[in-house]
PyMOL Python script that loads the backbone (N, CA, C, O; Angstrom):
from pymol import cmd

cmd.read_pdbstr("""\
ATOM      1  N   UNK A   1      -2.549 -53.585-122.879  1.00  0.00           N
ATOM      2  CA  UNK A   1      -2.816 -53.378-121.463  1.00  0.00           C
ATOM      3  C   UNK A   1      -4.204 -53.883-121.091  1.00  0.00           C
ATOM      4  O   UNK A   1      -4.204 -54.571-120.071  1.00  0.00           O
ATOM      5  N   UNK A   2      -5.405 -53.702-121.685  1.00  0.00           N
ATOM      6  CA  UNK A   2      -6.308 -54.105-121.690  1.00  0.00           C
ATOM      7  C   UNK A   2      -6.689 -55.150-121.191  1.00  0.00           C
ATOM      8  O   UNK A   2      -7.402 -55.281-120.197  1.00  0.00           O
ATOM      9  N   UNK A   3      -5.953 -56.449-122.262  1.00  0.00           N
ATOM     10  CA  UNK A   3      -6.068 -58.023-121.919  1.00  0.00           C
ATOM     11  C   UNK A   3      -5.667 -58.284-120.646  1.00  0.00           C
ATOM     12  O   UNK A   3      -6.519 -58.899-120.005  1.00  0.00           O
ATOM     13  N   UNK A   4      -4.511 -57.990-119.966  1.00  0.00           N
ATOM     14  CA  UNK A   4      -3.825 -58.209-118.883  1.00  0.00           C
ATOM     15  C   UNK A   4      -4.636 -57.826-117.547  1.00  0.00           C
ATOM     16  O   UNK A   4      -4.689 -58.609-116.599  1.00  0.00           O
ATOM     17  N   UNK A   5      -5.124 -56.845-117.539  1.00  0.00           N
ATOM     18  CA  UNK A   5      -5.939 -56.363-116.666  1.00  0.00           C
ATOM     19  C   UNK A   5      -7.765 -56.516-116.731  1.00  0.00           C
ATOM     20  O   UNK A   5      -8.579 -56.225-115.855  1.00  0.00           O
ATOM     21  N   UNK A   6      -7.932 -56.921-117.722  1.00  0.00           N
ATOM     22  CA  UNK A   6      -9.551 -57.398-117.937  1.00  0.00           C
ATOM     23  C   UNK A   6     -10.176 -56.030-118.412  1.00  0.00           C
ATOM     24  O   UNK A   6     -11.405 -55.987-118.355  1.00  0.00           O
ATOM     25  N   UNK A   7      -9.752 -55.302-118.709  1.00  0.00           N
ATOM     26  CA  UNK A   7     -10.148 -54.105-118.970  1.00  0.00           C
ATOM     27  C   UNK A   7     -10.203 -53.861-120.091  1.00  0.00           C
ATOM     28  O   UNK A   7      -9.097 -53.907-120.630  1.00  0.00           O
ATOM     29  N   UNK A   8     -11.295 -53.521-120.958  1.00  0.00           N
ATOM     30  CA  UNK A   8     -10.685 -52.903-122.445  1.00  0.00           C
ATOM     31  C   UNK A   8     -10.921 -51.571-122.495  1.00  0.00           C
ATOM     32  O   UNK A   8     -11.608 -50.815-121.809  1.00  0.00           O
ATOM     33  N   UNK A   9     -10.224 -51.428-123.432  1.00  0.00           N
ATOM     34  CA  UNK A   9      -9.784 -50.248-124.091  1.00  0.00           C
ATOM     35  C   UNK A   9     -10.417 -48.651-123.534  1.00  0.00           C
ATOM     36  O   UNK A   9      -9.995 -47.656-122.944  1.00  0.00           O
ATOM     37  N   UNK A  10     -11.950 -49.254-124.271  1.00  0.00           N
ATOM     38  CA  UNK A  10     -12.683 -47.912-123.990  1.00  0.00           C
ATOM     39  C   UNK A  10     -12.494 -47.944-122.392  1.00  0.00           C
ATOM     40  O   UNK A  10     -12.307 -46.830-121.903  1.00  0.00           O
ATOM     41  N   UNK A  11     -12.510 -49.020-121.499  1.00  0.00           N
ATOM     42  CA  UNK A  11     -12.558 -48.376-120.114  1.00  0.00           C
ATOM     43  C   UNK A  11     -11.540 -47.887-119.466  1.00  0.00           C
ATOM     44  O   UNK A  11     -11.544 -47.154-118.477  1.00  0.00           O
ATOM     45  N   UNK A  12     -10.420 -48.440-120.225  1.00  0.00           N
ATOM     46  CA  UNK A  12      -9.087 -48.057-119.733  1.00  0.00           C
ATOM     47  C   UNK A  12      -9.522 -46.331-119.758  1.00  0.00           C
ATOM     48  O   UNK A  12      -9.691 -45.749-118.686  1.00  0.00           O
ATOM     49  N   UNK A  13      -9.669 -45.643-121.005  1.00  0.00           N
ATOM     50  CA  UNK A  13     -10.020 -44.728-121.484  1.00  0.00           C
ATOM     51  C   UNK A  13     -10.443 -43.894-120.815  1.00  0.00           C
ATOM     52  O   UNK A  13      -9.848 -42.842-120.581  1.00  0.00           O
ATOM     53  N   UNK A  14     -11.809 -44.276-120.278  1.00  0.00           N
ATOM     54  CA  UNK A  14     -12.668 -43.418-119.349  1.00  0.00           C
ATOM     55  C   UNK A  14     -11.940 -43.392-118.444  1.00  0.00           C
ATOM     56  O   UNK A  14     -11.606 -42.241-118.161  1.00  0.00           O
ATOM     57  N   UNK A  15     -11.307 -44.523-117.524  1.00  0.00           N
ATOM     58  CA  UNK A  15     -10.402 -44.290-116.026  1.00  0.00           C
ATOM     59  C   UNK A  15      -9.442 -42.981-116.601  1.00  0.00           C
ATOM     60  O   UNK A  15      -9.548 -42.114-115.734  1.00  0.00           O
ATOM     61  N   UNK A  16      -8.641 -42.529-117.588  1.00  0.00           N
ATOM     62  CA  UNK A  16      -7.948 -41.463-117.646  1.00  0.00           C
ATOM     63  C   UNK A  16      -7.897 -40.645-118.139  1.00  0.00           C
ATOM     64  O   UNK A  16      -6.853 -40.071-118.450  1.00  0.00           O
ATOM     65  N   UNK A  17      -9.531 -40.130-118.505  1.00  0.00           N
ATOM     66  CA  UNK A  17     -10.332 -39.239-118.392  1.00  0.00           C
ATOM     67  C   UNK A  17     -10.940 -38.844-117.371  1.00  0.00           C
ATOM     68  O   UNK A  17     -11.365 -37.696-117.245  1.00  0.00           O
ATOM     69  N   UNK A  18     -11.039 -39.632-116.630  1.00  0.00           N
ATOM     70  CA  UNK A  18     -11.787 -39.037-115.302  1.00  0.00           C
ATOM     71  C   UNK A  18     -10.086 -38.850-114.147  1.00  0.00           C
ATOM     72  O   UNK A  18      -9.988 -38.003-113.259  1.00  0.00           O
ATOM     73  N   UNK A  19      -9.221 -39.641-114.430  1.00  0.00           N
ATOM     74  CA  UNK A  19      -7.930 -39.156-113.635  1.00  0.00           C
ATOM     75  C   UNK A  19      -7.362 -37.814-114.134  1.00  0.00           C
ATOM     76  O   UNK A  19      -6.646 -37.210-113.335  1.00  0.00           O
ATOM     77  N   UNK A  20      -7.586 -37.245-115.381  1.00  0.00           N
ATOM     78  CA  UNK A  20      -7.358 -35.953-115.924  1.00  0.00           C
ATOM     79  C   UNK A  20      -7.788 -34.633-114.850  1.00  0.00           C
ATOM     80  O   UNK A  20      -7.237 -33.543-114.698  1.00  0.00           O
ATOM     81  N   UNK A  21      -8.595 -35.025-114.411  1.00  0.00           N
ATOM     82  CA  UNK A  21      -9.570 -34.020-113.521  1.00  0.00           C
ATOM     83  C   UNK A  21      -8.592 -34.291-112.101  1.00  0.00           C
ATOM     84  O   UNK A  21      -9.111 -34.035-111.015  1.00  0.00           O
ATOM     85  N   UNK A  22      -7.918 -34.538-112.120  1.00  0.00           N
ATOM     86  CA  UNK A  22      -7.216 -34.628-110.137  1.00  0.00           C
ATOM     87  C   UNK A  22      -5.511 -34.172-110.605  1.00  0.00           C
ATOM     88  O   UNK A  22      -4.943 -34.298-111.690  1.00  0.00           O
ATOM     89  N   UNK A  23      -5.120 -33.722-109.557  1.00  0.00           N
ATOM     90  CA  UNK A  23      -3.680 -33.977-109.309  1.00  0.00           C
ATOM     91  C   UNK A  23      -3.238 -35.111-108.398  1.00  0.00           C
ATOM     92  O   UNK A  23      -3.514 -35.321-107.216  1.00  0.00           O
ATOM     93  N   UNK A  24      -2.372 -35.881-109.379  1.00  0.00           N
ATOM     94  CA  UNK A  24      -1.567 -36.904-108.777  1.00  0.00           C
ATOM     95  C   UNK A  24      -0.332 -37.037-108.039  1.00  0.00           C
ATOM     96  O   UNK A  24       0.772 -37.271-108.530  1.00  0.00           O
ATOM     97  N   UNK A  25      -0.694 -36.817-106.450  1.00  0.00           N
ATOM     98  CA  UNK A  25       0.741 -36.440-105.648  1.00  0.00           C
ATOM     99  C   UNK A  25       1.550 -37.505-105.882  1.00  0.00           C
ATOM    100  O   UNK A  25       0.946 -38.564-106.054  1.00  0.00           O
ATOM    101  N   UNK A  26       3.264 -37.562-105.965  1.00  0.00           N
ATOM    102  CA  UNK A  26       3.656 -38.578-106.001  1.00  0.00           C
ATOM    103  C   UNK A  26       4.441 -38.832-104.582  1.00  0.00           C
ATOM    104  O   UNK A  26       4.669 -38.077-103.637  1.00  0.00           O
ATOM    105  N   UNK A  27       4.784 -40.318-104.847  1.00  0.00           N
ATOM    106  CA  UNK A  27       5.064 -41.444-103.470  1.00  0.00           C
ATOM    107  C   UNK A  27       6.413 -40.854-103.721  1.00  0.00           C
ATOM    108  O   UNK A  27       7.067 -40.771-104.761  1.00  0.00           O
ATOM    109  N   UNK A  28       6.748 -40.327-102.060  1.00  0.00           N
ATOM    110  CA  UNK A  28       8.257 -40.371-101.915  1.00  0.00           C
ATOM    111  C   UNK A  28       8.623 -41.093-100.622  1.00  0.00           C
ATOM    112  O   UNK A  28       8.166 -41.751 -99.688  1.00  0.00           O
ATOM    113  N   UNK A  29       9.910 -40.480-101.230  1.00  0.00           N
ATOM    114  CA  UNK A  29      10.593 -41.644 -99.426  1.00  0.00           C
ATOM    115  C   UNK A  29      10.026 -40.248 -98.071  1.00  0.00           C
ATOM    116  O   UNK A  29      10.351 -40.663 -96.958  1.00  0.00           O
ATOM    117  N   UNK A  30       9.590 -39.376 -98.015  1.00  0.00           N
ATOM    118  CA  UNK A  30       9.433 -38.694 -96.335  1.00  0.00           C
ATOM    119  C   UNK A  30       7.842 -39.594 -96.778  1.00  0.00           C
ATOM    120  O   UNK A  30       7.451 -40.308 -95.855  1.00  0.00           O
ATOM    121  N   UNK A  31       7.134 -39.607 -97.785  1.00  0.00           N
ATOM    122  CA  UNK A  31       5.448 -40.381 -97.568  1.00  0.00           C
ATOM    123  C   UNK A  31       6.126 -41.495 -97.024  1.00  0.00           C
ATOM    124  O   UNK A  31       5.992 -41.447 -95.801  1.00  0.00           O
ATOM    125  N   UNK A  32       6.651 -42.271 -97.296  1.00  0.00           N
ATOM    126  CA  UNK A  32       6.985 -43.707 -96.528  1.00  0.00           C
ATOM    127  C   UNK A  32       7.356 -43.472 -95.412  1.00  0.00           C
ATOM    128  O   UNK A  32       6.988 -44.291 -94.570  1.00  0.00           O
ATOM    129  N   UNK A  33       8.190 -42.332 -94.938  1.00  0.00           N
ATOM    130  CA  UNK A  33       8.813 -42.142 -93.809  1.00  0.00           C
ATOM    131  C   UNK A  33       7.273 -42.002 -92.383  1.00  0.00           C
ATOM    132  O   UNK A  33       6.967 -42.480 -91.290  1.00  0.00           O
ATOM    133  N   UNK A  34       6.847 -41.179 -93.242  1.00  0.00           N
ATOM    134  CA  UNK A  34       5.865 -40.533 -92.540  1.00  0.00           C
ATOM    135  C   UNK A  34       4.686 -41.820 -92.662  1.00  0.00           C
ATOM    136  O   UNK A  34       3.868 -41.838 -91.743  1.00  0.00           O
ATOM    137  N   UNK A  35       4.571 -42.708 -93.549  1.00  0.00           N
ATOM    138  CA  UNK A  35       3.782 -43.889 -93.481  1.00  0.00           C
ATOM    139  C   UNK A  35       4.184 -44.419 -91.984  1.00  0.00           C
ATOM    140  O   UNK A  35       3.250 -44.495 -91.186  1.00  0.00           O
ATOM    141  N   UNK A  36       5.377 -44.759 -91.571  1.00  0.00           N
ATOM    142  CA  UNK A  36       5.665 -46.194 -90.887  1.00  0.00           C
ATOM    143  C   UNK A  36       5.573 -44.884 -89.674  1.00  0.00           C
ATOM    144  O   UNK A  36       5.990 -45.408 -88.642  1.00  0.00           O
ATOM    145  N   UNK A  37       5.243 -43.570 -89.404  1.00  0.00           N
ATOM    146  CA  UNK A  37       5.494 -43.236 -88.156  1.00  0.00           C
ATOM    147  C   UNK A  37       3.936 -43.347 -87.683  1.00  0.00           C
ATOM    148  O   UNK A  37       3.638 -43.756 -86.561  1.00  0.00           O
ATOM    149  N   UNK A  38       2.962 -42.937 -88.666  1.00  0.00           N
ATOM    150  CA  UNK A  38       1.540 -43.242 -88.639  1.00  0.00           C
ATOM    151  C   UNK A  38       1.426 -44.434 -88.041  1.00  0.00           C
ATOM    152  O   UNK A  38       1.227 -44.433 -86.826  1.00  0.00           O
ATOM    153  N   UNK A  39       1.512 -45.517 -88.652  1.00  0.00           N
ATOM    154  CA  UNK A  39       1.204 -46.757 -88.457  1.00  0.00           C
ATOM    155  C   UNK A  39       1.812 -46.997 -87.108  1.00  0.00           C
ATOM    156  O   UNK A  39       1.050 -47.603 -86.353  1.00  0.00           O
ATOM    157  N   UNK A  40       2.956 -46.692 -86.613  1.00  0.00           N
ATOM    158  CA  UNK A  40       3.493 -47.520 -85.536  1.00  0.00           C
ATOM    159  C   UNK A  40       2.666 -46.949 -84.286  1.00  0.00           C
ATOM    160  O   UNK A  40       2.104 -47.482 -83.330  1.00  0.00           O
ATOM    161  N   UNK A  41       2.876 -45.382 -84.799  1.00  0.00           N
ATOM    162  CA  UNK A  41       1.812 -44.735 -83.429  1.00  0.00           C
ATOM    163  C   UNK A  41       0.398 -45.139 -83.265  1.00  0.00           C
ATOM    164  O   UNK A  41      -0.117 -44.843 -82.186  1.00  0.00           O
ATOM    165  N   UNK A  42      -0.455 -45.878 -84.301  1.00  0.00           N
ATOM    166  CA  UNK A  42      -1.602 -46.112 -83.974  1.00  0.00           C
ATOM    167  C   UNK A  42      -1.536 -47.425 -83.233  1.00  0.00           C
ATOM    168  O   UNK A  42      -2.378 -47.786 -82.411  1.00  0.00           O
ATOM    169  N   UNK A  43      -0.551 -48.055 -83.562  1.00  0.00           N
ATOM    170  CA  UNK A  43      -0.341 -49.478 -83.265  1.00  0.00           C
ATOM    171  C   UNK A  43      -0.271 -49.402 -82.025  1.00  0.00           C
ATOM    172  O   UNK A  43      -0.929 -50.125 -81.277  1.00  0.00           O
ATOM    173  N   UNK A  44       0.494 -48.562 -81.660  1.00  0.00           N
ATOM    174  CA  UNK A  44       1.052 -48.213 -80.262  1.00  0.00           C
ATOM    175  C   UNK A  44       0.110 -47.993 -78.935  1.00  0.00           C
ATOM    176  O   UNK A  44      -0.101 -48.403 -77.793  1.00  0.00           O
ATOM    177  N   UNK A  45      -0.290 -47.063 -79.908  1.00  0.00           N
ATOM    178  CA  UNK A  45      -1.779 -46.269 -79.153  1.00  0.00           C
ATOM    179  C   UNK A  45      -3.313 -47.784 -79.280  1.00  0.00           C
ATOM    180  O   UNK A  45      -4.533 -47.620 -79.314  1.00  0.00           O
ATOM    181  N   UNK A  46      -2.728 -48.723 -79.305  1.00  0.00           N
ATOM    182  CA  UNK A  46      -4.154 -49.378 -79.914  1.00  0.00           C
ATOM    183  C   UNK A  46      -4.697 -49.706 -80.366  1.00  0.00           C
ATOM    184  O   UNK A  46      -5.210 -50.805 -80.155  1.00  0.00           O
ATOM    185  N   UNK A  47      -5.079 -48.538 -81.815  1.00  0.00           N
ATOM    186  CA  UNK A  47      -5.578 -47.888 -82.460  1.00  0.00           C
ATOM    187  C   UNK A  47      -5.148 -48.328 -84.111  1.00  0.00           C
ATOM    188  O   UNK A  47      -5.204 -47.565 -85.075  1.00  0.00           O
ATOM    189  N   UNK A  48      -4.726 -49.720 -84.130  1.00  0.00           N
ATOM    190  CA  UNK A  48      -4.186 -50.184 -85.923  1.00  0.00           C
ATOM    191  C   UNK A  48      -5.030 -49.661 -86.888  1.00  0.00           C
ATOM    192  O   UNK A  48      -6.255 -49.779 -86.893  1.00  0.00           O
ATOM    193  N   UNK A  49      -4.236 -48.982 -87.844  1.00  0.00           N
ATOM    194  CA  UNK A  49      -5.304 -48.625 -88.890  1.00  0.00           C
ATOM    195  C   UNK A  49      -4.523 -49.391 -90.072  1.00  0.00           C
ATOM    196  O   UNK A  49      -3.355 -49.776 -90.118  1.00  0.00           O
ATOM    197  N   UNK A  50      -6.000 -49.519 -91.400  1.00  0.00           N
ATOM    198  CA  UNK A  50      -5.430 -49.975 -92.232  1.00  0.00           C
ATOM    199  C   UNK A  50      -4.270 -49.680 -93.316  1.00  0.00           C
ATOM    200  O   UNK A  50      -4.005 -48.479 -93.349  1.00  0.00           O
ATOM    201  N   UNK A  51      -3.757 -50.209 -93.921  1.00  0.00           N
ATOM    202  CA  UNK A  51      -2.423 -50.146 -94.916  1.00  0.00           C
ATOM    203  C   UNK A  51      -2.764 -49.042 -95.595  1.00  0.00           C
ATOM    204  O   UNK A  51      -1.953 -48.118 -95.664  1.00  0.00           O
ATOM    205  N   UNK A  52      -4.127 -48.944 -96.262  1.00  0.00           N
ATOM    206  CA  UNK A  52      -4.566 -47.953 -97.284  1.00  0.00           C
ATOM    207  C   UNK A  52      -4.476 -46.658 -96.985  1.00  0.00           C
ATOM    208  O   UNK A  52      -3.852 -45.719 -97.479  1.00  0.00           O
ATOM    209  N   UNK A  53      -5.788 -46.865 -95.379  1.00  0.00           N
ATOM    210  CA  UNK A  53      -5.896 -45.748 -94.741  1.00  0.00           C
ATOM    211  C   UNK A  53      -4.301 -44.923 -94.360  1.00  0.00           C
ATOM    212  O   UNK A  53      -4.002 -43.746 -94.559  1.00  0.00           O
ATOM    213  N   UNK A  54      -3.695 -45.728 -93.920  1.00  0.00           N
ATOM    214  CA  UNK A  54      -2.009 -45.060 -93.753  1.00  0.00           C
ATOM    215  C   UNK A  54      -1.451 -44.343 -94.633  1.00  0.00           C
ATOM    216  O   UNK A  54      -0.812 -43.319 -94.392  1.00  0.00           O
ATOM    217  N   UNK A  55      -1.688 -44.920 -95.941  1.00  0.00           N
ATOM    218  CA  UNK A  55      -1.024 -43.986 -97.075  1.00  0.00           C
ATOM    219  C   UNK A  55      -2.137 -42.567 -97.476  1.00  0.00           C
ATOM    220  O   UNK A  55      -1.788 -41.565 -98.099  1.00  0.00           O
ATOM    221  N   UNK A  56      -3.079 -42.754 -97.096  1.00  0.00           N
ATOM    222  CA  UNK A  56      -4.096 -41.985 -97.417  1.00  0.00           C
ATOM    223  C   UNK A  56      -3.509 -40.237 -96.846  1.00  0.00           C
ATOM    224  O   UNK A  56      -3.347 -39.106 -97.303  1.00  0.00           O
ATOM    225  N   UNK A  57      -3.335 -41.165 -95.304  1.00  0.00           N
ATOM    226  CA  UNK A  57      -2.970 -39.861 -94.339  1.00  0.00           C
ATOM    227  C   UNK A  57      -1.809 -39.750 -94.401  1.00  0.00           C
ATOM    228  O   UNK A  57      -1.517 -38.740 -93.761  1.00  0.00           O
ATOM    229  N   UNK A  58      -0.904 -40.225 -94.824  1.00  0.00           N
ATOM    230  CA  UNK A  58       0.144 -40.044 -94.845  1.00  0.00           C
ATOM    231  C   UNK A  58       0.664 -38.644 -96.019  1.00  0.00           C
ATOM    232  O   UNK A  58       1.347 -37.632 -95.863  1.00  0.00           O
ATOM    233  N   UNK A  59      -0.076 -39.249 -97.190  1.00  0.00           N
ATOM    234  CA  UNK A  59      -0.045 -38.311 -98.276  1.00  0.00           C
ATOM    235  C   UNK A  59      -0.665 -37.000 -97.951  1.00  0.00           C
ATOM    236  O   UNK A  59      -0.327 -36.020 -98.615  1.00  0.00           O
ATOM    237  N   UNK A  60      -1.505 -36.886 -97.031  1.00  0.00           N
ATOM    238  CA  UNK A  60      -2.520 -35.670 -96.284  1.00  0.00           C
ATOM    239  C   UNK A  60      -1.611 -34.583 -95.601  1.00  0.00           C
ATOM    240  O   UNK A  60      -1.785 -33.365 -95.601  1.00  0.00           O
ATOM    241  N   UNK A  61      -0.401 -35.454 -94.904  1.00  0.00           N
ATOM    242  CA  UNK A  61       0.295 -35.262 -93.525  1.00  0.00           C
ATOM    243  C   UNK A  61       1.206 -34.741 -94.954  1.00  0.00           C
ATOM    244  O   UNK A  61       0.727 -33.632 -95.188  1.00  0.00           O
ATOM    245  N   UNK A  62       2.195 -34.998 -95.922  1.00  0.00           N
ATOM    246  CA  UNK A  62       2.958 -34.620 -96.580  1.00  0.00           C
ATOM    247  C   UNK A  62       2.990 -33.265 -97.015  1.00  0.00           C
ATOM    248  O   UNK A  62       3.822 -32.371 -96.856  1.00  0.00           O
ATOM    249  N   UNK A  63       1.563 -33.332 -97.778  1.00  0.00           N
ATOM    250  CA  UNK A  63       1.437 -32.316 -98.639  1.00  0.00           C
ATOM    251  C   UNK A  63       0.715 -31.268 -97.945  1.00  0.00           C
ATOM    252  O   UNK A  63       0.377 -30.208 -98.472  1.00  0.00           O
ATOM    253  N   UNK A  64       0.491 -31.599 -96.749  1.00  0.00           N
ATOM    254  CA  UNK A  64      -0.356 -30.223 -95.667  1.00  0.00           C
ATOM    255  C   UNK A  64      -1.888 -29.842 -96.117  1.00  0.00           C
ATOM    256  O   UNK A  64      -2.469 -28.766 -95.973  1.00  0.00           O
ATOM    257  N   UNK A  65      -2.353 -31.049 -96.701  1.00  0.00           N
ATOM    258  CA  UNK A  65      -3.889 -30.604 -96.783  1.00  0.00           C
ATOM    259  C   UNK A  65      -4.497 -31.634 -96.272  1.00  0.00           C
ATOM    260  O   UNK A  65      -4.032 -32.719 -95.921  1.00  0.00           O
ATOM    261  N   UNK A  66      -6.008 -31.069 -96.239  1.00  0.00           N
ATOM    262  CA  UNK A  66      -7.281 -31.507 -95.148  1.00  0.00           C
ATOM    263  C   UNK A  66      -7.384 -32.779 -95.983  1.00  0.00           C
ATOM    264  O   UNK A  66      -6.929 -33.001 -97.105  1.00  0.00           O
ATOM    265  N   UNK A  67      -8.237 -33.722 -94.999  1.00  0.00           N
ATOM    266  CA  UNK A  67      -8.050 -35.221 -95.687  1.00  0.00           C
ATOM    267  C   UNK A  67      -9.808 -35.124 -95.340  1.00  0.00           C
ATOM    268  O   UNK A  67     -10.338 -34.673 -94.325  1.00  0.00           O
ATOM    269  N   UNK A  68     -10.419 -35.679 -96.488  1.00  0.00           N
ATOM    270  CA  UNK A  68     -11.973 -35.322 -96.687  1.00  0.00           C
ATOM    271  C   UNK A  68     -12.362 -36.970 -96.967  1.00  0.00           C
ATOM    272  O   UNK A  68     -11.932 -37.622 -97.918  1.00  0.00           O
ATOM    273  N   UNK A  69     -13.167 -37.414 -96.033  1.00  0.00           N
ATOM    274  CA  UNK A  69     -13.477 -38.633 -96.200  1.00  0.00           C
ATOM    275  C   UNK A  69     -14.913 -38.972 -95.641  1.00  0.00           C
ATOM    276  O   UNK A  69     -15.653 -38.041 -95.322  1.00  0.00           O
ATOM    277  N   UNK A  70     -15.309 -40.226 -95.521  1.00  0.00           N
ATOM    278  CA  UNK A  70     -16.700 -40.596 -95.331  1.00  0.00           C
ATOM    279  C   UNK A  70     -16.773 -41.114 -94.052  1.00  0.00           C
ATOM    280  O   UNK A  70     -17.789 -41.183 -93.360  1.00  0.00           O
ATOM    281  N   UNK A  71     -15.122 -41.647 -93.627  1.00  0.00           N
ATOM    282  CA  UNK A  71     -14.996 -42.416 -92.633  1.00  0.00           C
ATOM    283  C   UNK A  71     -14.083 -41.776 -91.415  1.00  0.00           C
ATOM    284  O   UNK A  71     -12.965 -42.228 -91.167  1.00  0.00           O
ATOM    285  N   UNK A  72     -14.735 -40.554 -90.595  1.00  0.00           N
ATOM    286  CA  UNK A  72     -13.397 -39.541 -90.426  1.00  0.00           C
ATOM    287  C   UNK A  72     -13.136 -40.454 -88.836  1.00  0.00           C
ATOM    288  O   UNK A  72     -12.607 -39.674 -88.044  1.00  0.00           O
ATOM    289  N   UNK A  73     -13.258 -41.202 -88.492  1.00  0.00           N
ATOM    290  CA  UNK A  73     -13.096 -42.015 -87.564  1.00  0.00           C
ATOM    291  C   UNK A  73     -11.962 -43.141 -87.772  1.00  0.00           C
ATOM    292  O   UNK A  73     -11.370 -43.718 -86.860  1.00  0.00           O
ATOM    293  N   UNK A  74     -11.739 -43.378 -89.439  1.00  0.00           N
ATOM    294  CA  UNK A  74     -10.218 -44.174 -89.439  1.00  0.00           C
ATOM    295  C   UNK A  74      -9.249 -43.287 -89.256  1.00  0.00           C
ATOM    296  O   UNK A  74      -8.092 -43.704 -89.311  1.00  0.00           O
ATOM    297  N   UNK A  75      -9.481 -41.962 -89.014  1.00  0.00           N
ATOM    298  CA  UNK A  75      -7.976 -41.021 -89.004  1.00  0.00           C
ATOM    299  C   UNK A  75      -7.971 -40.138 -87.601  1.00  0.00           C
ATOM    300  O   UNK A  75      -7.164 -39.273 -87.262  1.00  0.00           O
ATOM    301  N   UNK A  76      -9.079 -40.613 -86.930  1.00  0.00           N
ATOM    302  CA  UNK A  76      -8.963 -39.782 -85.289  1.00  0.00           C
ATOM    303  C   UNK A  76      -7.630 -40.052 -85.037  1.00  0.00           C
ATOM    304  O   UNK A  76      -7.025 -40.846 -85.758  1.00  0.00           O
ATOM    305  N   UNK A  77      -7.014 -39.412 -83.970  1.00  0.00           N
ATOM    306  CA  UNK A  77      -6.106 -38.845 -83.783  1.00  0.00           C
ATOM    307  C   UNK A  77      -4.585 -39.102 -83.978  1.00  0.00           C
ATOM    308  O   UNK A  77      -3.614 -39.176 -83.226  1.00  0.00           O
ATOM    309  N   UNK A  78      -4.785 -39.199 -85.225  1.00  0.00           N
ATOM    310  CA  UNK A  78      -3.503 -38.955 -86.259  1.00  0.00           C
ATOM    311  C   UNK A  78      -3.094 -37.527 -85.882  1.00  0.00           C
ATOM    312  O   UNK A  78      -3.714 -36.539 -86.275  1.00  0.00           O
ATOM    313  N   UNK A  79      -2.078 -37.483 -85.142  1.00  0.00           N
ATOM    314  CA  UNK A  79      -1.367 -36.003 -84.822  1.00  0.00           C
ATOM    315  C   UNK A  79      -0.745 -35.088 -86.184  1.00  0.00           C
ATOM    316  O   UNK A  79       0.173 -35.428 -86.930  1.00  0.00           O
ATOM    317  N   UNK A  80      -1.600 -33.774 -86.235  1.00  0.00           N
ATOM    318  CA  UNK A  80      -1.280 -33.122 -87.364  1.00  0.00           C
ATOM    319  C   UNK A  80      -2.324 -32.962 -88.507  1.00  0.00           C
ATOM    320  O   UNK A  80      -2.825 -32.097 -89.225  1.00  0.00           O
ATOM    321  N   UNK A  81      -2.362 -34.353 -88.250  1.00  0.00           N
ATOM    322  CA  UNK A  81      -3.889 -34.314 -89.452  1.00  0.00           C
ATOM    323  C   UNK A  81      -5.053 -33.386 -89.600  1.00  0.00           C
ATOM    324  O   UNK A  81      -5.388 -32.938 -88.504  1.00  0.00           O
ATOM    325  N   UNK A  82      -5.604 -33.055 -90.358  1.00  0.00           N
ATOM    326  CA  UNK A  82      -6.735 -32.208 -90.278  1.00  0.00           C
ATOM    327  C   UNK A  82      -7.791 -32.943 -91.290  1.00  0.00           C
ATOM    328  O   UNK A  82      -7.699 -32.786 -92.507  1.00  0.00           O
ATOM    329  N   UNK A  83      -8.881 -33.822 -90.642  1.00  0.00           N
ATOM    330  CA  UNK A  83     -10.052 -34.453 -91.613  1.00  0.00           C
ATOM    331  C   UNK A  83     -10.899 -33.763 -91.284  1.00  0.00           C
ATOM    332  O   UNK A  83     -11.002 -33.203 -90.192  1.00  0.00           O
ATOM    333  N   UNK A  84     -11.726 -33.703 -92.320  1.00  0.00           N
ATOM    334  CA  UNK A  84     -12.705 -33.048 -92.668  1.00  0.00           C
ATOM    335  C   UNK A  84     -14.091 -34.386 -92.916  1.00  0.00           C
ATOM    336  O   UNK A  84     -13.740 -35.531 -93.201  1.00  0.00           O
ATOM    337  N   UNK A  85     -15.639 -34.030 -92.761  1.00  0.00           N
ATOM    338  CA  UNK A  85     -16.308 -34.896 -92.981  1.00  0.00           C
ATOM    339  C   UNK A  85     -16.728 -34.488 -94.482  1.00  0.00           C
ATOM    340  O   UNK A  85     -16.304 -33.445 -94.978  1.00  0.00           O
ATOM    341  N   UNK A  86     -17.411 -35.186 -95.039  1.00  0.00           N
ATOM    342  CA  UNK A  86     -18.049 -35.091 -96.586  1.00  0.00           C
ATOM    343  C   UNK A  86     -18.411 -33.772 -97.129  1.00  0.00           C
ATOM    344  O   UNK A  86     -18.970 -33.071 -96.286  1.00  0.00           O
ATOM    345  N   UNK A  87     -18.227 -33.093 -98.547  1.00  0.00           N
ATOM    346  CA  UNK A  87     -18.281 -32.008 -98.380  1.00  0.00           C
ATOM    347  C   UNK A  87     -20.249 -32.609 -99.081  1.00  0.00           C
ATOM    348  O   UNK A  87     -20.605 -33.567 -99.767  1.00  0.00           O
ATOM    349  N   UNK A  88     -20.955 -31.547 -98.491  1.00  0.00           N
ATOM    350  CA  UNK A  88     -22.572 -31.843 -98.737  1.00  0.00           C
ATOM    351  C   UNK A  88     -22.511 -30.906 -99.407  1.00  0.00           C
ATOM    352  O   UNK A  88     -21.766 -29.930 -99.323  1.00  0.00           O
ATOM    353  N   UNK A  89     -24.042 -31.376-100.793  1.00  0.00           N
ATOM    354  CA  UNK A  89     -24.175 -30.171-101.834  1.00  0.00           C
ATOM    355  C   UNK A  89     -25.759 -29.718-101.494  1.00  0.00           C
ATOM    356  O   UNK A  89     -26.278 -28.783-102.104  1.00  0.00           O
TER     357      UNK A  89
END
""", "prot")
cmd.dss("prot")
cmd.show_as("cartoon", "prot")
cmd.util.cbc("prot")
cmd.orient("prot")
């Protein structure tokens, strides 16, 4: 895997060591569902957001939790959503 991706080993390594520490929601068909209703309404409204950002909130909008970001202005008024700004230490 390494070669293919430019990555060796040990870094592969560290990436899933440090992914150990999160839960990984998985992609279903209502996230897609709920992807293309995001997207069309921003489109609609104006308001295009990016591909990423869509799945971001989308996965937010699924699983019913606060979406915590740096940029809480790509997810204004995504209906339902609840962003949060950076948590400060």
């Amino acid at each position: 895997m390494g070669d293919r991706t430019g990555w060796g080993l040990e870094r592969i390594s560290g990436l899933d060591s440090a992914l150990a520490g999160y839960a990984i929601a998985p992609l279903t068909e209502r996230t897609a569902r709920i992807w293309a209703d995001v997207f069309v309404s921003r489109s609609r409204a104006g308001r295009p957001i990016e591909v990423s950002d869509c799945w971001v909130a989308a996965s937010a909008l699924e699983y019913e939790v606060p979406l915590i970001t740096n940029n809480q202005r790509h997810f204004e008024g995504i209906e339902g959503l609840q962003v949060l700004g950076p948590v400060k230490s």
